[in-house]
C-alpha positions in Angstrom: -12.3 13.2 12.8 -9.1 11.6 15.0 -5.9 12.9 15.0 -5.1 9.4 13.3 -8.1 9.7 10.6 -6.7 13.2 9.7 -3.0 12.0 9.6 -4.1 9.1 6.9 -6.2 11.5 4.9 -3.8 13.9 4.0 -1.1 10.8 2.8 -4.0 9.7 0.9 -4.3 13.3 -0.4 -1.1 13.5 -1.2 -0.9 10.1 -3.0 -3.4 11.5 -5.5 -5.9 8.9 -4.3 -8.4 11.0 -2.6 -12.1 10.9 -4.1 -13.7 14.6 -4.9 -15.3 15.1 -1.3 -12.0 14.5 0.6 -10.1 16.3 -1.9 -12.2 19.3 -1.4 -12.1 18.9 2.6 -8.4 18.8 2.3 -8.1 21.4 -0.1 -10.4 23.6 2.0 -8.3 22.9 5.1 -5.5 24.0 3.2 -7.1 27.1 1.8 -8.5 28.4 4.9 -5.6 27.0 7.4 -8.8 26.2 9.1 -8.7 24.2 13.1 -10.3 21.4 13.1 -11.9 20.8 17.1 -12.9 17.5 16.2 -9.1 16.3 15.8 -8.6 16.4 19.3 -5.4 19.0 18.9 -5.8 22.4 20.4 -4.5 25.5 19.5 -1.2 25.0 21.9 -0.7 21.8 20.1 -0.8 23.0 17.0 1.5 25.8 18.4 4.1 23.0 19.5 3.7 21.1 16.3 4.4 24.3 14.1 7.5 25.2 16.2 8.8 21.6 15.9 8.1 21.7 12.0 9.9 25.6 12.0 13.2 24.3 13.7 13.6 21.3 11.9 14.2 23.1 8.5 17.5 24.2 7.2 18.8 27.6 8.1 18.9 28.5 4.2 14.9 27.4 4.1 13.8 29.3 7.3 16.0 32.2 5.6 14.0 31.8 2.2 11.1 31.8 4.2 11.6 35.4 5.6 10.8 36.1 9.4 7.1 37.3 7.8 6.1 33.9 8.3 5.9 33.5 11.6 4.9 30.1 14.0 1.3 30.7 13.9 1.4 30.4 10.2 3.1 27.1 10.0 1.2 25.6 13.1 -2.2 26.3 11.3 -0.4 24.5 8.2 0.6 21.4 10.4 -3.0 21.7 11.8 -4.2 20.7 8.2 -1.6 18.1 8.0 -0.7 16.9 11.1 1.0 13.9 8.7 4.4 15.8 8.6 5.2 13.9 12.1 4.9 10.5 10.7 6.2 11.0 7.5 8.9 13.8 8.5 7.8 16.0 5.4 6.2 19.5 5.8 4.5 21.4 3.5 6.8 23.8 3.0 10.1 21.4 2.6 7.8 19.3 0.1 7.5 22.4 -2.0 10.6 23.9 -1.2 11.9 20.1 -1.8 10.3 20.2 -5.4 11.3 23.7 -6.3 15.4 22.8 -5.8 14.7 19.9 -8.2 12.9 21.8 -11.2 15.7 24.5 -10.3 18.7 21.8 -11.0 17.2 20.9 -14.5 19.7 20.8 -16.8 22.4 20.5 -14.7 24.2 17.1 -14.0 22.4 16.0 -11.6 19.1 15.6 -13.4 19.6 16.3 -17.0 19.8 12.2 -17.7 16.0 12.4 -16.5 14.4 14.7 -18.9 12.9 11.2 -20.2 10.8 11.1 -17.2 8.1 8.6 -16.4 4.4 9.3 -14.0 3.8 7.4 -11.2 1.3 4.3 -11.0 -2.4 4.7 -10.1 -5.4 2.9 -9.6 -5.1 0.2 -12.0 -6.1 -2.8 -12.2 -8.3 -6.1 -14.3 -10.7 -8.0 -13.3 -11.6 -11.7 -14.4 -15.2 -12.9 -13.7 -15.6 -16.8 -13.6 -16.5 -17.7 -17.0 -13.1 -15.9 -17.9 -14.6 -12.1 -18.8 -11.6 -10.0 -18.4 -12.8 -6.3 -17.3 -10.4 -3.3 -17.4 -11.1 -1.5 -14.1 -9.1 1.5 -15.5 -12.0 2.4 -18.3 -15.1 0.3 -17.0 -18.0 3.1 -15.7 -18.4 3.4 -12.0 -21.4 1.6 -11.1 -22.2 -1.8 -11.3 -19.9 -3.6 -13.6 -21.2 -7.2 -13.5 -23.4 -9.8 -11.4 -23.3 -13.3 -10.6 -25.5 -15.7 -9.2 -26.9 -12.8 -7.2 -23.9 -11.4 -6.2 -23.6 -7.8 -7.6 -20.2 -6.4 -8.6 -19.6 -2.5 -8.1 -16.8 -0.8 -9.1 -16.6 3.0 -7.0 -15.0 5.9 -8.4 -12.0 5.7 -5.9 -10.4 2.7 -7.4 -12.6 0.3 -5.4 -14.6 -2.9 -6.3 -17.5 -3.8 -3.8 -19.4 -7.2 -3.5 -22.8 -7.0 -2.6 -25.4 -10.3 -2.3 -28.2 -9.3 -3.3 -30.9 -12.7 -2.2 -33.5 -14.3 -4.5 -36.1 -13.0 -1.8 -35.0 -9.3 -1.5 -32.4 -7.5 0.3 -28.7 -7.2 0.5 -25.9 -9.1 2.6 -22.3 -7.8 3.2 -20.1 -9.2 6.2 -21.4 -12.4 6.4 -20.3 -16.1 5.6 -23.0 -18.0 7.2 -26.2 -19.3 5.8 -27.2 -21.7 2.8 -25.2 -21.5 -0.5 -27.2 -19.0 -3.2 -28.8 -21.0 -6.3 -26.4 -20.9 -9.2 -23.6 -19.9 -7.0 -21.5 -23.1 -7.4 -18.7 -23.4 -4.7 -15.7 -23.2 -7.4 -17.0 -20.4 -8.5 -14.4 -17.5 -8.3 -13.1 -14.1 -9.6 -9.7 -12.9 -9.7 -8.0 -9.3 -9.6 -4.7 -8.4 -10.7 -2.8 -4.4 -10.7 -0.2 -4.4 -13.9 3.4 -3.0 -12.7 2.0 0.9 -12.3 -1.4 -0.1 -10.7 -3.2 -0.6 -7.3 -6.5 -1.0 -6.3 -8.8 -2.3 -3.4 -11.3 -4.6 -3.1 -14.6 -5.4 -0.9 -14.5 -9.1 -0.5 -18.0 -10.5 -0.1 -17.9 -10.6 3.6 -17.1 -7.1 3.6 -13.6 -8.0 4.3 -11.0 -4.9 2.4 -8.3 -6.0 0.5 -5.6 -3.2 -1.0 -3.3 -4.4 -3.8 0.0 -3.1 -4.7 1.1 -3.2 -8.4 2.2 -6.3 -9.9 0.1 -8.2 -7.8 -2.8 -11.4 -8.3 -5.9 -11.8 -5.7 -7.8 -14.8 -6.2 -11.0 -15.6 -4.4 -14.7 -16.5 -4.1 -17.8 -14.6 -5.7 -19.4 -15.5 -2.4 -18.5 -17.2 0.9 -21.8 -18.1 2.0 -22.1 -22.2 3.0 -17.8 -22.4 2.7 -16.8 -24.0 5.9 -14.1 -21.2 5.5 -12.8 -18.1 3.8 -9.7 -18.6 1.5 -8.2 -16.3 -1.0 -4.9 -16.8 -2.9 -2.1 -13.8 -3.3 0.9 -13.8 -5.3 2.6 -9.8 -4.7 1.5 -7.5 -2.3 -1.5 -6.6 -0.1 -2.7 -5.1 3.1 -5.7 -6.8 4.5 -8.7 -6.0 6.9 -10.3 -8.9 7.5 -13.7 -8.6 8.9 -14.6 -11.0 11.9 -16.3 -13.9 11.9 -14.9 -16.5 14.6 -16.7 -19.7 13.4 -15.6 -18.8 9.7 -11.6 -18.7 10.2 -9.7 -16.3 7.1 -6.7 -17.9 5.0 -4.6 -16.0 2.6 -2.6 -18.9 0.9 0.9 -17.6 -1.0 2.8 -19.9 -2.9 4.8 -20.8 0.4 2.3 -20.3 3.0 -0.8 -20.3 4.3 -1.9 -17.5 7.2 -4.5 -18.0 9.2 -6.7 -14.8 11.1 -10.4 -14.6 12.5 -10.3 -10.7 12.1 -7.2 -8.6 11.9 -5.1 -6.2 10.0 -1.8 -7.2 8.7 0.0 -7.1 5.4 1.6 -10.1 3.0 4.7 -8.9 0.5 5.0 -12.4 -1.1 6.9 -10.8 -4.5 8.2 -13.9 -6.6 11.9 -11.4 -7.0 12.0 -10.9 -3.6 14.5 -12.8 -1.7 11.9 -13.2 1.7 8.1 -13.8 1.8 6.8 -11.5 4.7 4.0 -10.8 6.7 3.5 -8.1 9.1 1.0 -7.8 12.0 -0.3 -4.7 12.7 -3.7 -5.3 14.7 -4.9 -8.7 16.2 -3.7 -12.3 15.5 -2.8 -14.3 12.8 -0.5 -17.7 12.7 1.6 -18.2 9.5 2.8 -21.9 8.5 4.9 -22.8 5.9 3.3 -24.7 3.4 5.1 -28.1 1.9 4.9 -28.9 -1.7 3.4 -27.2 -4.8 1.1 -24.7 -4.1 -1.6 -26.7 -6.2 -2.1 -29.8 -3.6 -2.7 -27.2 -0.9 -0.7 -29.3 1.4 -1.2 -27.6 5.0 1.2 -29.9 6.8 4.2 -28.7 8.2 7.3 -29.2 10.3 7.5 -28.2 13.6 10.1 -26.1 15.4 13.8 -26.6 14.9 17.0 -25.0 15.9 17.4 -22.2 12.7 13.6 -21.4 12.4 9.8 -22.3 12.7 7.5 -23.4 10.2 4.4 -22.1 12.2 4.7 -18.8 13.9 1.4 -16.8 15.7 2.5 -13.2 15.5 1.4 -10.4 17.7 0.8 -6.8 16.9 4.5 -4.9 15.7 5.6 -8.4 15.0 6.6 -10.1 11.3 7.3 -13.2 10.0 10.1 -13.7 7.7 9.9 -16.9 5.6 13.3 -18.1 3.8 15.0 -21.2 3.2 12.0 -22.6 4.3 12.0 -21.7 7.4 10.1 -18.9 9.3 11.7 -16.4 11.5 9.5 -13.5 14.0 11.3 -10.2 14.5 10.3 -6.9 15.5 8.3 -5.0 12.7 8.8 -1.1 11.3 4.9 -0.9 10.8 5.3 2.4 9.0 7.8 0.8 6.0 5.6 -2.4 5.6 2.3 -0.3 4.8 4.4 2.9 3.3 3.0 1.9 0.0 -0.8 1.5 1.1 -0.3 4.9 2.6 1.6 6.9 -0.7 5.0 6.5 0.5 8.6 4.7 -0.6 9.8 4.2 2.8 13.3 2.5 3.3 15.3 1.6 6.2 18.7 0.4 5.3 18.3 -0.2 2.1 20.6 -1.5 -0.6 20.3 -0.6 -4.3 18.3 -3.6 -5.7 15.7 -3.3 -2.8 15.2 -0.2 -2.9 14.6 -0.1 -7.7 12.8 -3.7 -7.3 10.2 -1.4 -5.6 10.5 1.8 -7.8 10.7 -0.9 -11.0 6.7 -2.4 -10.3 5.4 1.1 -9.1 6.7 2.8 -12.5 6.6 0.1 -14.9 10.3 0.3 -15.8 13.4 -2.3 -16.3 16.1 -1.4 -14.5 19.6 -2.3 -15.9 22.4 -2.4 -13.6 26.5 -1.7 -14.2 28.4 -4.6 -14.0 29.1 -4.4 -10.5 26.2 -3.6 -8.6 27.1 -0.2 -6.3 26.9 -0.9 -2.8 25.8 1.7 0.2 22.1 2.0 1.8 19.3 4.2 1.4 17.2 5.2 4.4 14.3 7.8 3.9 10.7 8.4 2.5 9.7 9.8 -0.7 5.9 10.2 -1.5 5.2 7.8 -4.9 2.9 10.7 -6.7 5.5 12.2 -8.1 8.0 11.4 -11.3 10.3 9.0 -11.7 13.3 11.6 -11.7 11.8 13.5 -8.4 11.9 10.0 -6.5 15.2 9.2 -8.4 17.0 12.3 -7.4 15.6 12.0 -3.2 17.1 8.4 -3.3 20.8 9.2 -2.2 23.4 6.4 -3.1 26.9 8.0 -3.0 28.2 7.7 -6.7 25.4 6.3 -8.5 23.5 7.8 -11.3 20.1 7.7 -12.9 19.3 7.7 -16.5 15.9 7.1 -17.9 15.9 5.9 -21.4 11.9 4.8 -22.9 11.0 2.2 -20.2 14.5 1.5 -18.7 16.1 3.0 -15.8 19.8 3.1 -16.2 22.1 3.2 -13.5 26.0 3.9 -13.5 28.6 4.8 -11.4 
């Protein structure tokens, strides 16, 4: 396992998304504070790691902490979750973290949130092509449903897998070329949508991965074999790994644009109450143009470059496209905020209030009602979305503003 593998296992963990067997490997590295060879740390990194993580708690936490617990301890700790450097959370200040809130219940800081709410999970429905609507949430891992000879598989970590299975025998994943299947007619397509509270991922039928974040629509083909071209339609979030195929070009169409990739990583927040539609490049090459017109006519022409903004981009890696007005701009990306949520995280860099509960709004299911006058100030920080409604309420720091959770409402005064 890579240092980066190990990193992305323990957010996962910590999301509450792991299945049993990497639940149990985390747990066990945990357990056992056990040194993993195969992450490519040593024992003097884990050394500098732990000494990093030591100094940059409080005085009153190291002091809580007693001199008994001493570097070596908290190295072998970072060694299991070697995360803490992206995310800037150790094990000990998430627990110590959690502890201060439970301590301040029924005090004024918290005692509005005794109404709390759980976070989102792996949520999500499924509609077939004849218009079958399956809940993901309570259908039976296994297969769930197959068309034309494409099988339909839900996992049991909140995935659903495509699988070809051919009149003749065997199986195809990853591919687009070949003839069309019998009965597989080329309008012939599924769609899957989280509630507010939900996410899920899916295995596209050329083994391309898709993860949705709540509140958010994927529309695309039961198979792509004999399409001249992959297309799939998003309204909300996603983060997309699109397997490659050069002569088979990949477009995610939004309602204002259309992005192009032949194999690439990159992630599309097209959110009809956000004020921007953005998409950010993580890995490869995509090119984004601004699409003219109602959605429907699938009108790829567009304008050309101007003095305030393009209307066709082609981003490279730690770049992002920011479409408003109708024009597209390309500035530098935070990679880390734009996936936070694929990877368990509210992640905010300069946030105002609205940005920052339009987020916390789709991931608990809440409305949020605002004061007259809207309370200005920024957030900047992370908070990990497994926990309550009131934890993440109480991390998010606005000077003046308070949090009160009534049914499905958040309430905020100042």
């Amino acid at each position: 396992m890579t240092k980066e593998e190990a990193k992305a296992l323990i957010l996962k963990y910590n999301s509450g998304l792991c299945s049993d067997g990497e639940r149990e490997l985390v747990e066990d590295w945990y357990s056992q504070f056990a040194i993993d060879e195969a992450s490519g740390l040593s024992e003097s990194d884990f050394d500098q790691i732990g000494a990093e993580m030591w100094a940059g708690l409080p005085d009153e936490v190291k002091g809580k902490a007693g001199r008994s617990r001493t570097v070596k301890l908290w190295s072998r700790i970072a060694a299991a979750a070697a995360v803490l450097l992206v995310v800037g959370l150790g094990v000990f200040f998430y627990n110590y973290y959690t502890n201060t809130l439970r301590h301040l219940e029924g005090s004024a800081a918290t005692r509005d949130l005794v109404n709390d709410l759980n976070p989102g999970s792996n949520k999500a429905y499924l509609i077939l092509s004849n218009g079958k609507r399956v809940s993901l949430t309570d259908a039976a891992n296994g297969a769930i449903a197959k068309e034309a000879g494409v099988e339909i598989t839900k996992t049991a970590d909140g995935k659903v897998i495509y699988t070809t299975r051919h009149p003749e025998g065997g199986t195809t994943e990853g591919s687009v070329s070949g003839r069309s299947l019998p009965g597989v007619e080329m309008t012939t397509m599924n769609t899957i949508e989280t509630p507010k509270g939900g996410q899920y991922q899916v295995r596209l039928p050329d083994g391309s991965k898709v993860w949705l974040n709540a509140a958010s629509k994927l529309i695309y083909p039961v198979s792509f074999i004999g399409r001249g071209q992959r297309e799939v339609t998003l309204s909300g979030e996603a983060y997309f790994e699109i397997a490659k195929d050069k002569s088979h070009p990949f477009h995610v169409k939004t309602l204002k644009q259309d992005v192009e990739v032949l194999g690439t990583h990159f992630n599309i927040n097209s959110y009809a109450d956000e004020p921007n539609t953005k998409t950010t490049l993580l890995e490869g090459s995509v090119a984004v143009r601004h699409l003219e017109g109602s959605a429907a006519t699938r009108d790829l022409s567009y304008r050309r470059d101007d003095a305030k903004g393009r209307d066709e981009v082609v981003l490279k890696p730690g770049q992002e496209s920011v479409l408003a007005g109708g024009r597209i701009k390309v500035v530098p990306a935070d990679l880390e905020e734009a996936v936070a949520w694929k990877n368990g995280l509210f992640r905010f860099e300069n946030a105002d209030l609205p940005t920052v509960m339009r987020q916390i709004a789709r991931w608990y299911d809440v409305e949020i009602v605002y004061p007259a006058q809207i309370p200005a100030g920024t957030f900047t920080g992370e908070v990990y979305r497994n926990m309550t409604a009131s934890k993440v309420l109480d991390g998010i720091g606005f000077t003046g503003v308070k949090f009160k959770i009534e049914g499905k409402k958040i309430i905020i005064t100042h």
